[in-house]
PABA-17684 format. One record per residue: residue in one letter; x, y, z of N, C-alpha, C in turn. Coordinates in steps of 0.001 Angstrom, whole numbers, plus 524288, in hexadecimal, padded with zeros to 5 digits. Atoms other than C-alpha are relative to their C-alpha. Layout:
AXYZXYZXYZ...
//
This chain:
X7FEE7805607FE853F106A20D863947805F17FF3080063X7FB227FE787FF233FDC9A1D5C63E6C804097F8E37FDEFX7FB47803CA802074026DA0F8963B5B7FB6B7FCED7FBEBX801F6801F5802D23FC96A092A62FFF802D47FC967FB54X7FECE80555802AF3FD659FB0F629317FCE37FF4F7FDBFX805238021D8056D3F80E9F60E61B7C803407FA4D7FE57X7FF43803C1802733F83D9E876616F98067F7FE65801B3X7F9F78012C7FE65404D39E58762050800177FB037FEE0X7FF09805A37FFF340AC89D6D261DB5806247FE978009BX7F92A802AC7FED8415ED9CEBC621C38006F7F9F57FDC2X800138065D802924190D9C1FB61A3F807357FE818025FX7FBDB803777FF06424A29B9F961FDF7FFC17FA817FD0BX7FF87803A0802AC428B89B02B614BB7F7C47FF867FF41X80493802477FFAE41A159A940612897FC7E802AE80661X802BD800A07F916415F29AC0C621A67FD6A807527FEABX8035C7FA908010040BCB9BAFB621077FF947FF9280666X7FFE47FD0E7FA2440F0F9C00662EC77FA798037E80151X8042F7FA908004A405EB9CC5862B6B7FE8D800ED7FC8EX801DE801598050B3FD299CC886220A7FA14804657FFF8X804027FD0C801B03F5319D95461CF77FD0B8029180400X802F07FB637FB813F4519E1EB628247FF3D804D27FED9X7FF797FB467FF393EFA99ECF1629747FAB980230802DDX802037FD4B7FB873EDF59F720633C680217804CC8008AX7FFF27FB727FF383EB63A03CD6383D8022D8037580521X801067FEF17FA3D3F11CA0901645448017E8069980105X8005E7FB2D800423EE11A15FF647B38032B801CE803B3X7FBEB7FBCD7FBAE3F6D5A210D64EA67FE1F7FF7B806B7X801D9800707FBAC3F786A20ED65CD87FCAE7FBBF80479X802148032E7FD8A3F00CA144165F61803697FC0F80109X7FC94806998009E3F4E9A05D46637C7FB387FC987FD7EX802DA803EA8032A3F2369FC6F65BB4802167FA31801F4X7FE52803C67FDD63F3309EEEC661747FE597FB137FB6FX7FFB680585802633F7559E17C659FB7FDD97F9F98028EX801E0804367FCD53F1119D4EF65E80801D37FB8C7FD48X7FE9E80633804413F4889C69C657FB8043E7FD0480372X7FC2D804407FE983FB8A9B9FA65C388047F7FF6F7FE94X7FB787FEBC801E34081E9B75F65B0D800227FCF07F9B4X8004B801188054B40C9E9B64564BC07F9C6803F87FCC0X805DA7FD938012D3FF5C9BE866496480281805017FC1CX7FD9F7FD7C805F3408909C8F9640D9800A0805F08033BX800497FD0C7FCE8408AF9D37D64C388056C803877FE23X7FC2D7FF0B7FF5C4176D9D45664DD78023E801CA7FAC6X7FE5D7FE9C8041441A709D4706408D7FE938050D7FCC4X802DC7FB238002C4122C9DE6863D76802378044F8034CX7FDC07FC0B7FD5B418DE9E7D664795802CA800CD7FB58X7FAB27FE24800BC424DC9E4F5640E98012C801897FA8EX7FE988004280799422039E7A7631667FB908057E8015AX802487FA497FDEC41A3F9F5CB639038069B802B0800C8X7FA557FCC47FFF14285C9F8B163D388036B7FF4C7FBEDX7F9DD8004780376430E89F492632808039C7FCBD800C0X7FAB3803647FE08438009E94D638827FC937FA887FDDBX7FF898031480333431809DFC7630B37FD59800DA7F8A6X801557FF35804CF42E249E1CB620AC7FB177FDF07FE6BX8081780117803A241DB69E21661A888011A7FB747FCA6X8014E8023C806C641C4F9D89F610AE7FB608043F7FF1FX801FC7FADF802C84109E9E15D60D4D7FE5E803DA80507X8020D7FCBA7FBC240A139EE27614AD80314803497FFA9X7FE007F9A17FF0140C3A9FBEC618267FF217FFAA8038DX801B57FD167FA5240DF9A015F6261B801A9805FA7FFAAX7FDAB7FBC37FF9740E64A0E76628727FF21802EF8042DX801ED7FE447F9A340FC1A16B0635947FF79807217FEDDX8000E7FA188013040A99A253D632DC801188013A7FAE9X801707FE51805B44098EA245E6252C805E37FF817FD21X7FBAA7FF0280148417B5A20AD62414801E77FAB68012AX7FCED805DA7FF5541E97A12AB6224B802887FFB38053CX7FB4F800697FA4742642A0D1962FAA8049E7FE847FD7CX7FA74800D3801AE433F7A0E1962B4A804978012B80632X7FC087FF8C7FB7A44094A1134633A0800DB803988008DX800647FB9F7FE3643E76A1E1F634677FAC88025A80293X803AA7FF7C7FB0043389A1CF863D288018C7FDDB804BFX7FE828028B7FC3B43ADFA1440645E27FD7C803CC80538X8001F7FF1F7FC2443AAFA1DE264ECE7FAD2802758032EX80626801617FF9842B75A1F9C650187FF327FC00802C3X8014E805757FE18429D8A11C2651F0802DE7FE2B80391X7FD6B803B07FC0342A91A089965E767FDF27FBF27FECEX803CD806577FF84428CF9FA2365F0F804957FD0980408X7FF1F8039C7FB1642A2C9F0B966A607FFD77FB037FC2FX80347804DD8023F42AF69E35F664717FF407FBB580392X804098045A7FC944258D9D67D66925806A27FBAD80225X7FA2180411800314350A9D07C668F680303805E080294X7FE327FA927FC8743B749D95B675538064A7FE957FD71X7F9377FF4D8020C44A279DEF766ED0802B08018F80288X7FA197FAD87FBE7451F19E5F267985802CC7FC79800BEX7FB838029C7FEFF45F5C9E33967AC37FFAF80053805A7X801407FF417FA5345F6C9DD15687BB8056C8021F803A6X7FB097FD777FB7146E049E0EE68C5E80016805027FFF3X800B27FA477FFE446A3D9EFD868A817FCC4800FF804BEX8040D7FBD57FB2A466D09F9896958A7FAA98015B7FDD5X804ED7FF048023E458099FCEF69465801B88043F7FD55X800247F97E8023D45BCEA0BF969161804058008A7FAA4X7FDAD7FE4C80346465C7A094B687AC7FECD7FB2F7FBAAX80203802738039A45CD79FF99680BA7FBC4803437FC53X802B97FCBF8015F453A2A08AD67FB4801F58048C7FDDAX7FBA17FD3F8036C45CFFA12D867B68801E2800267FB9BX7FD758021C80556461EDA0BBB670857FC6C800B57FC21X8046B7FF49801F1453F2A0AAA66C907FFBE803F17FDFFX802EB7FB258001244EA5A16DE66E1A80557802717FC10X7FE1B7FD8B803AF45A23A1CEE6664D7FEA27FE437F8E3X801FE8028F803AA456DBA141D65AFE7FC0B8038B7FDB7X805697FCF180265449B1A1C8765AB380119805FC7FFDBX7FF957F7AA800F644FA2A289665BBC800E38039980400X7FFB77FD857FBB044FA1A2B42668EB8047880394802BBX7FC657FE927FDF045990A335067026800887FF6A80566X80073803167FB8F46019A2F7F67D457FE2D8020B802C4X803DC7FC1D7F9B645A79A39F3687827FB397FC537FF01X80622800AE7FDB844CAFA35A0681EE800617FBC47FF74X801C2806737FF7144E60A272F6806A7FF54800A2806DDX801E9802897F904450BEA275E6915C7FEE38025F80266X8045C7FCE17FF5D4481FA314F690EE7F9FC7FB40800E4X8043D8017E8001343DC6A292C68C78800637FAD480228X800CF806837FB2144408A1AB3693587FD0580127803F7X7FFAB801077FA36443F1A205A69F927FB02801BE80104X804A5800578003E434E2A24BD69DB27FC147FBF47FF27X8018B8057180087431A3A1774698BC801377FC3680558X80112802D27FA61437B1A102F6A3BB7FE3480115804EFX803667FE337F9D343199A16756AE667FA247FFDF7FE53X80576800AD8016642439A15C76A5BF800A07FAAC80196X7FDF7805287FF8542858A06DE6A74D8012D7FC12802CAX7FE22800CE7FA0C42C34A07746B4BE803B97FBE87FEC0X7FA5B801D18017043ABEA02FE6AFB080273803547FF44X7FB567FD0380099442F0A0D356B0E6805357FC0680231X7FB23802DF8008244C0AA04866B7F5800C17FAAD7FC7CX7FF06803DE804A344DD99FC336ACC780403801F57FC71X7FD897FBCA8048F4543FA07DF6A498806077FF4280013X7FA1C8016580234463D0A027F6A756800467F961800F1X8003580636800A2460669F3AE6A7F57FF6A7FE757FAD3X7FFA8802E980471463389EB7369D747FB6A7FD787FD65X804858008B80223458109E75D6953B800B47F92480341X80139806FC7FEC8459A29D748699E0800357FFCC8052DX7FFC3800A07FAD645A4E9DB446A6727FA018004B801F9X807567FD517FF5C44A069E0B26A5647FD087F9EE7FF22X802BE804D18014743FF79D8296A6727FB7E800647FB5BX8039A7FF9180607436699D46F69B587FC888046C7FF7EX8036A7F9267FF9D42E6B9DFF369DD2802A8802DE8003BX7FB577FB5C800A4438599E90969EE38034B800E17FB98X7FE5C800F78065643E099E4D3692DD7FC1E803567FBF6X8043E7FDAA80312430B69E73268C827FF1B805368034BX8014D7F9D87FE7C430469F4F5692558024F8035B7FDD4X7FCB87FE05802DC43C339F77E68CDD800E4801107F992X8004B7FE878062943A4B9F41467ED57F95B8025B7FF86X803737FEB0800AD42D4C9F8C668020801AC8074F8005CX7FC997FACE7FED7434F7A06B66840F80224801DA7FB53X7FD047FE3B805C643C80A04FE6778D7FDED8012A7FE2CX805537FFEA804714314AA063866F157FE538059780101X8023B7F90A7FF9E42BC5A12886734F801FA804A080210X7FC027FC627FF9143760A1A036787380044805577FBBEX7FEF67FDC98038B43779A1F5F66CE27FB3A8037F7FDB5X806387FF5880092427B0A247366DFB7FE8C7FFCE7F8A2X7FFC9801F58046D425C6A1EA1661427F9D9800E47FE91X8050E800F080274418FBA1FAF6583B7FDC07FCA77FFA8X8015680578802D1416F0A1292654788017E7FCAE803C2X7FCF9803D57FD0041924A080965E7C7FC817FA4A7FF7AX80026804A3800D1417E79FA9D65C53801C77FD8C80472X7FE7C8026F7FD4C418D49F1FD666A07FC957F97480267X8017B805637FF2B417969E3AE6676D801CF7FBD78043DX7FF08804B17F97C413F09DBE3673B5803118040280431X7FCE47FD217FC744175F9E6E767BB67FFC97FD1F80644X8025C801487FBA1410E79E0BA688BC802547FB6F800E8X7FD5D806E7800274169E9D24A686438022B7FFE980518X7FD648009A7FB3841ACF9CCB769391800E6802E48044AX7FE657FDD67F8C0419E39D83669CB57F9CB7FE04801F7X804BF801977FBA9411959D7D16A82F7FCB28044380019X803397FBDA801A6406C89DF0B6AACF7FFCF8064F80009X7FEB37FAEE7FE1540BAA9EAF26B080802A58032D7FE01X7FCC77FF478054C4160B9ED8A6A6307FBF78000F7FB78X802587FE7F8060740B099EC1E69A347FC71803B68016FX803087FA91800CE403399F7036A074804468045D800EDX7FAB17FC27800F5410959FEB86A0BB80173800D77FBADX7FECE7FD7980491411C39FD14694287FB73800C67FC0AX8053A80123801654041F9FC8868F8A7FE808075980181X800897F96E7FEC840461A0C98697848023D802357FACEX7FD7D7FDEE8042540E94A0EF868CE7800FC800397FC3BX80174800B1805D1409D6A0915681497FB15805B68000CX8035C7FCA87FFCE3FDFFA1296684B080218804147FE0EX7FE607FC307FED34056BA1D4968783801F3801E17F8F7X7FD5A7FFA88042140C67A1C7567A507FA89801987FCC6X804D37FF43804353FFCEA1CB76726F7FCD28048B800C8X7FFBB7FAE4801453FAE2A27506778580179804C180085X7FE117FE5180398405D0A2F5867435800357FFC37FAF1X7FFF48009B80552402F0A2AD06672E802B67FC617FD14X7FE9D8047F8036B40A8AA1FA8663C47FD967FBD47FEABX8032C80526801E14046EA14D665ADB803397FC1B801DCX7FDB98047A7FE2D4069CA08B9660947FE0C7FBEC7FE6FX8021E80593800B8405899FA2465BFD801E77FDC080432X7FC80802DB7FD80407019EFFD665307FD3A7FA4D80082X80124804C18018E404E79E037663F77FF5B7FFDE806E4X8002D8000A7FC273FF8D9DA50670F37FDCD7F9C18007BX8033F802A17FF6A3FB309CD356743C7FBE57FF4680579X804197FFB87FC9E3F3759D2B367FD17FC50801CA7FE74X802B37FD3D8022B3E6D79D5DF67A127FDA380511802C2X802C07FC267FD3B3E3889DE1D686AE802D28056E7FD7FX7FBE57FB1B800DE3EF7F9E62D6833D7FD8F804DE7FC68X8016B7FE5F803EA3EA329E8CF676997FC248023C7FEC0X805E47FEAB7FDF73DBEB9EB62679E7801A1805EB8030BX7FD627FCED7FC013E1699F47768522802868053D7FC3DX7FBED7FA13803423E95A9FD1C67B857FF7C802357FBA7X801187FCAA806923E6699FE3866D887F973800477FF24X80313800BC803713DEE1A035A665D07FD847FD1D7FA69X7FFE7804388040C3DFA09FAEE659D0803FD7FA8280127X7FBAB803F27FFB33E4A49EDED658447FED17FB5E7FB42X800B6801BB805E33E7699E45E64CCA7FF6C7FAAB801FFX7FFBC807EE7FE893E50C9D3F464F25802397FE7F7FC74X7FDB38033F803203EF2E9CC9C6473D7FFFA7FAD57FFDBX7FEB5803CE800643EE2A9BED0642E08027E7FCCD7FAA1X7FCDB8039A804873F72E9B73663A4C80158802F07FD08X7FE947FAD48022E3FC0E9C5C06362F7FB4C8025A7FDA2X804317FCE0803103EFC49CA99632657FB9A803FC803D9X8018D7FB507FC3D3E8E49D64F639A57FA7D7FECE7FF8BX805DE80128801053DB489CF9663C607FBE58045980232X805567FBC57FC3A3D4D09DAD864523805068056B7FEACX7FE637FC337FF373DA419E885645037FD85804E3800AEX8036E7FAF07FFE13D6589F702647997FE59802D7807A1X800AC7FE4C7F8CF3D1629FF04655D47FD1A7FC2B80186X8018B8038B7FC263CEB29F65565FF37FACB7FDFD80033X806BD800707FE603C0B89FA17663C07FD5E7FE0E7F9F6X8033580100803523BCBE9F808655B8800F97FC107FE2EX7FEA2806C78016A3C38E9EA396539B7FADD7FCF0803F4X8045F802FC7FD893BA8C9E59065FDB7FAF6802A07FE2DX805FD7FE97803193ADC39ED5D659BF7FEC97FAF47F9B3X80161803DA804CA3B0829E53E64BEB800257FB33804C9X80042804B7800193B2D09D93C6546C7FA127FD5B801B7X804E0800E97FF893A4F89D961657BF7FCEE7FCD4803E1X800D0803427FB813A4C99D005661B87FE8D8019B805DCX7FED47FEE37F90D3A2239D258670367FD617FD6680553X801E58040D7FD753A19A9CC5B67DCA7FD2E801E680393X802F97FDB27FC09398959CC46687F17FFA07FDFA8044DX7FF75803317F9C0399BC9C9CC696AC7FBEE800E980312X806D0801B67FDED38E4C9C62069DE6801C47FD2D80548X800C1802BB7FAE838E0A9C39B6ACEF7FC238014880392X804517FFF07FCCF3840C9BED86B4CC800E67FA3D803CAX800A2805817FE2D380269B4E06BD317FD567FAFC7FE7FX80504802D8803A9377739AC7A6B205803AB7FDFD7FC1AX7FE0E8028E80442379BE9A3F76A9077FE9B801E87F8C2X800677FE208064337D5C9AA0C6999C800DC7FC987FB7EX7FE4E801FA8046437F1799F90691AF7FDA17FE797FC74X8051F80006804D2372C29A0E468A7C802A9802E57FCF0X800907FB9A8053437A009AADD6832E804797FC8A7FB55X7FCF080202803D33843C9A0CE67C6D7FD447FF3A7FC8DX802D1802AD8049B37AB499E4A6727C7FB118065A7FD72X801827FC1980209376679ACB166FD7803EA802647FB64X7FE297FD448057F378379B4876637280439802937FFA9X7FA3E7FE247FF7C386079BA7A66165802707FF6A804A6X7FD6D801F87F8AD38B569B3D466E5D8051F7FA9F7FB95X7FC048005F8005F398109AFBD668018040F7FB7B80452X7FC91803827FB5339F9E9AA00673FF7FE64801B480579X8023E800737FA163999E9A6FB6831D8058C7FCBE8024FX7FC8A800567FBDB3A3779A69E68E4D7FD278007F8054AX802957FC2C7FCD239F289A629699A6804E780131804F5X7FD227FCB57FBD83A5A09AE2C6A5B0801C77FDFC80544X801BF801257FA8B3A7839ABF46B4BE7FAA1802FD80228X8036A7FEB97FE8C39E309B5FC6B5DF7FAB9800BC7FADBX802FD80090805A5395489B4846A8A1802257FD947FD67X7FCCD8014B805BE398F79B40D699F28012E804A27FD22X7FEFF7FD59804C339F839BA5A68F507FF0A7FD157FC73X802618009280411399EA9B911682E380322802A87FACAX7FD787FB678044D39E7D9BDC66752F7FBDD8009A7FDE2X803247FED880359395479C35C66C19801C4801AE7FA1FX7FE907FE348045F395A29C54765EDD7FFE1805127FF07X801037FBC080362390C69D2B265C5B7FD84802D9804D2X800B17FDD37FBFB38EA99DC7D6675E7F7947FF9A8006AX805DD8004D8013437F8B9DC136629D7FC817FCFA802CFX802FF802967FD4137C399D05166A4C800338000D80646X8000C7FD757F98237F249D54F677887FB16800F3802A4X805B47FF057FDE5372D39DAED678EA7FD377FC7C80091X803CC802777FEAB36A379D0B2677AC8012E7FB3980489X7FE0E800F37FBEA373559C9A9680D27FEE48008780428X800AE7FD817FA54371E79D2BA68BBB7FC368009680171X8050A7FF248005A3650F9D3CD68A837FD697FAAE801BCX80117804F67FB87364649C54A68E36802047FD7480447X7FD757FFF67F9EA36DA29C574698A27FEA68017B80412X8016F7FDDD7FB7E367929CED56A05C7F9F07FDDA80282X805D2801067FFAB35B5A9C88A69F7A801747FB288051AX7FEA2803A17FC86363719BE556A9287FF228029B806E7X7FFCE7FE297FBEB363CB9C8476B3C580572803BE800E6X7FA487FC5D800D63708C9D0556B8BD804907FD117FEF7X7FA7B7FFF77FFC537D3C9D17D6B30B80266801A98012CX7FCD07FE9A7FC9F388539D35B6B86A80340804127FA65X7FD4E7FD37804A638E299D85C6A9937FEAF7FCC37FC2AX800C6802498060138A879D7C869D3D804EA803267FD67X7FD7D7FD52802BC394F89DD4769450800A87FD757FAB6X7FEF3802538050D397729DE8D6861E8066B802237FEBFX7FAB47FCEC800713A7249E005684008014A7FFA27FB2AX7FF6D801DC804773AE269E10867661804B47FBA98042FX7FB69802E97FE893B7CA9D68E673738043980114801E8X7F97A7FECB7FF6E3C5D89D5C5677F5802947FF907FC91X7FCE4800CD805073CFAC9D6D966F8D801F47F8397FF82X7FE70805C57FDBB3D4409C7B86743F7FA4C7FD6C7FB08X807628029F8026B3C3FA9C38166EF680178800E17FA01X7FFDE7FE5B8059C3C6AA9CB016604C805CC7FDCF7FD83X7FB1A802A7802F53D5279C5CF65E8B800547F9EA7FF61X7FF7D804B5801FA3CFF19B84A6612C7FC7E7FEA77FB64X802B57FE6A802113C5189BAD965A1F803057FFD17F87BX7FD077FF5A804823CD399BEAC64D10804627FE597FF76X7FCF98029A800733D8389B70064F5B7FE4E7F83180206X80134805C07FEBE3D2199A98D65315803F67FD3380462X7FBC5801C97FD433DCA39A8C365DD1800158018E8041DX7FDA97FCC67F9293E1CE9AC0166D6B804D1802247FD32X7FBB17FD49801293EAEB9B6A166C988051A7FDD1803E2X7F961802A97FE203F9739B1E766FE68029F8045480313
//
């Protein structure tokens, strides 16, 4: 196991940021953060790296505390973009990358492989305030793993680009993982999150209400929906046995069910209507289980 948290907490004066986490995130996977803002996400990165102090808890990455002699292991993107903006891209990144250890052949070794993954090479003697908001975020997103780091942390990587840019960097979050780097990363797109990890934790009011692999968070959540189109009227079924919540469709309804169990006897009276066009039973979305356990719309 490669990064592991017991009974983490953060107390500011009276105020409990984070309160009695703990989690498991195994080698090689991503593990994705979910929660509203103030939900204890961010803070939590930053008492994993060392840049803010436990009140209680152990973390440890490989069986070994995160101190400052891992620095150079670890990347993190944070959610608050830092580049000095009157610096050239290459000698921002430079500055960086020596920080971790790097030497200069392979730091623009590895820029000038990044910006053409990036399709920004010409960006590489422009001034950081000269780039536009995506280009910015390409750049500190560059910083971070320049350094092909073990551990990467990265919060809100996707924020504000467009779509074409978050599957550019969405190729190279991949890419990173499997080479083997563990990756966290906070998202408030739930597709993102669905889409990429394998585990992921739900935070509310600092407290880690869901956690663990994906597929087996939606198996406990037990719930699931069912889409039904025809040309007939279904609304005999609002008043059937584990039928939860009736929607209906443009072309039918979705339904929730409590317990995959009552499906059957469902379908079994649907068809008795004549043809459908689809019956399906899907699990939840992650969106359905975070409102679900947080009583809220995600922000």
């Amino acid at each position: 196991m490669t990064l592991i948290i017991k009974d983490l907490s953060k107390k500011f004066n009276e105020f409990t940021a984070v309160h009695g986490v703990d989690l498991t995130v195994p080698e090689g996977t991503m593990y994705g953060f979910l929660g509203g803002n103030g939900a204890g996400k961010t803070t939590t990165f930053r008492m994993i790296l060392g840049l803010l102090p436990k009140t209680t808890g152990v973390i440890t990455f490989k069986d070994k505390p995160i101190d400052y002699s891992m620095t150079d292991t670890v990347g993190y993107l944070p959610e608050e973009r830092g580049l000095n903006p009157k610096l050239k891209v290459w000698k921002q990144i430079q500055y960086l990358a020596e920080l971790k250890g790097m030497k200069k052949k392979e730091i623009h070794k590895e820029l000038d492989y990044w910006l053409k993954r990036f399709d920004a090479l010409e960006n590489k003697e422009k001034k950081i305030e000269a780039l536009s908001k995506g280009n910015q975020q390409k750049i500190q997103l560059i910083a971070s793993i320049i350094h092909k780091p073990k551990l990467l942390i990265l919060d809100e990587p996707f924020s504000g680009l467009d779509p074409v840019n978050v599957e550019l960097l969405k190729s190279a979050v991949k890419d990173l993982k499997e080479r083997g780097t563990t990756i966290i990363f906070s998202s408030h797109r739930m597709e993102h999150v669905e889409e990429l990890c394998d585990h992921i934790c739900i935070m509310n009011k600092g407290k880690a209400v869901v956690s663990g692999d994906i597929d087996k968070v939606k198996d406990d959540f037990g719930k699931k929906d069912i889409y039904i189109e025809g040309n007939y009227k279904f609304d005999f079924l609002k008043d059937y046995e584990g039928v939860e919540v009736y929607k209906e469709t443009k072309k039918g309804v979705k339904i929730r069910i409590a317990n995959e169990q009552y499906a059957e006897p469902i379908y079994k009276d649907v068809i008795k209507l004549g043809y459908l066009k689809r019956f399906q039973v899907a699990e939840p979305s992650l969106n359905d289980i975070f409102i679900a356990k947080v009583g809220e719309h995600h922000e």
